[in-house]
C-alpha positions as CSV (number, residue, x, y, z in Angstrom):
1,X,124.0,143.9,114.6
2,X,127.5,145.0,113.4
3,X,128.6,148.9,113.3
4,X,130.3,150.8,111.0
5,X,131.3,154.4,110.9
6,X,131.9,156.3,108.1
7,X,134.3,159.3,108.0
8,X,133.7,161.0,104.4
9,X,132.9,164.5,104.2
10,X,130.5,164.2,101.3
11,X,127.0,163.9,102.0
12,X,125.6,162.6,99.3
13,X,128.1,159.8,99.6
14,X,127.4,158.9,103.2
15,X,123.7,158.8,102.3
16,X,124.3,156.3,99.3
17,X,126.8,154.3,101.8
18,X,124.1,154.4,104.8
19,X,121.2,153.4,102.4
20,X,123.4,150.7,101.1
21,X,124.7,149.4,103.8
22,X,121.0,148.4,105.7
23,X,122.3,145.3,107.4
24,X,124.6,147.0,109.5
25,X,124.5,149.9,111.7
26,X,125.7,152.8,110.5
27,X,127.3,155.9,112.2
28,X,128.5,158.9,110.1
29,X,130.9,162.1,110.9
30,X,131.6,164.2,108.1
31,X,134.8,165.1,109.8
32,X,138.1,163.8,111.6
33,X,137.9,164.9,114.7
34,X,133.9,163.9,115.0
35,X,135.1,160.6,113.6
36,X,137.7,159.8,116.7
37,X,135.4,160.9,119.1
38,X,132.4,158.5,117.7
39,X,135.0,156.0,117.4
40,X,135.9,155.7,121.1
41,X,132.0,156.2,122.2
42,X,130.5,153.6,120.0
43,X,133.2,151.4,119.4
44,X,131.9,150.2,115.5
45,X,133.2,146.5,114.3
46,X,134.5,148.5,111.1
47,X,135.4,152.4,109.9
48,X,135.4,153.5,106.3
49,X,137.6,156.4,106.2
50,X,138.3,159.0,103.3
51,X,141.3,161.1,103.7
52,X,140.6,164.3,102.6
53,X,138.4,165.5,105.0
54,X,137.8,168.8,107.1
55,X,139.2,169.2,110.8
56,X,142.2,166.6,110.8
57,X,143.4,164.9,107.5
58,X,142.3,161.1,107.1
59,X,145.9,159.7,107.5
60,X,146.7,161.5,111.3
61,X,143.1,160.5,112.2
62,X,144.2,156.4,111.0
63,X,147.4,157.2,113.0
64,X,145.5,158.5,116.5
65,X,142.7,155.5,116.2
66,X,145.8,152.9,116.1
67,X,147.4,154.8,119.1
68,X,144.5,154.5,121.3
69,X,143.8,151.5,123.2
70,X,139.9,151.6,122.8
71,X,140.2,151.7,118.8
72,X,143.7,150.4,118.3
73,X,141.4,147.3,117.1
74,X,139.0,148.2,115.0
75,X,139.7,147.6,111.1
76,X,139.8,150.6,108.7
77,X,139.2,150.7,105.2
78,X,140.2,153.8,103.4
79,X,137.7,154.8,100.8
80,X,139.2,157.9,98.8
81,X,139.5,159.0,95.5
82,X,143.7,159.8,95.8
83,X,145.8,157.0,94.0
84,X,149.3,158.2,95.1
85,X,151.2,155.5,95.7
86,X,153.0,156.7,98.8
87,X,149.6,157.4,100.3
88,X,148.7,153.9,100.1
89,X,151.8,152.7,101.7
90,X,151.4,155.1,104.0
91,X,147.9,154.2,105.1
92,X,148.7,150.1,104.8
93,X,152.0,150.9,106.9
94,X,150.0,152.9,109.8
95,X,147.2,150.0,110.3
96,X,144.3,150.0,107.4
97,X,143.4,146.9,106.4
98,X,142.7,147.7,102.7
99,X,142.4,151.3,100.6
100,X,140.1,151.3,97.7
101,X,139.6,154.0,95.5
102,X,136.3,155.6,95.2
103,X,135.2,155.2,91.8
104,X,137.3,151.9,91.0
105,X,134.8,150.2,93.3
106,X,131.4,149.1,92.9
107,X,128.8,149.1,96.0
108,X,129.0,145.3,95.7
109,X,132.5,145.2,95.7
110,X,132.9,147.5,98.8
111,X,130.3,145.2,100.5
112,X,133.1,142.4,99.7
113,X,135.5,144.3,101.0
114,X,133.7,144.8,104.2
115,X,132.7,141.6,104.9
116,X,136.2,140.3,104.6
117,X,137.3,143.2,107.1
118,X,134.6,143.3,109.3
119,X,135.4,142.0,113.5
């Protein structure tokens, strides 16, 4: 069974995503620093990442997952709801494979999204 963490802060969002996302395994931190750590222990096929989130902001924890050799792999799709431009070339530019804003995507789209992603 493929894994996927989730970084996002909100809890009623990682409930709806874990619910959702039943055919995979699903990990959750509800913070940055959580999320590296579950990252390098777990090793997940796939991270959803939001970047506004407590304890190290999404982009530095994108950056420290593409510097370290045990995560360096792993795709990451940044789920958020900012739309600055310069944060999605920022994001694309340090490794994330796609960055979809929050309410612009459906579940069924995300699932897309995943599956496209997905190692």
């Amino acid at each position: 069974m493929k894994k996927i963490l989730i970084i996002e802060d909100d809890p009623t969002l990682q409930k709806t995503l874990t619910n959702f996302l039943k055919e995979f395994k699903v990990f959750s931190a509800f913070d940055g620093l959580t999320g590296i750590e579950l990252a390098k222990k777990e090793k997940p096929d796939l991270i959803m990442l939001d970047l506004i989130i407590p304890r190290m902001e999404g982009l530095s924890v994108l950056k420290k997952l593409k510097e370290e050799k045990e995560t360096e792999v792993i795709p990451v799709i940044i789920l958020t709801n900012l739309e600055d431009p310069v944060r999605v070339e920022g994001a694309i530019q340090a490794g994330a494979v796609a960055y979809l804003i929050k309410n612009q995507y459906s579940l069924k789209e995300l699932l897309k999204k995943i599956k496209e992603n997905i190692r």
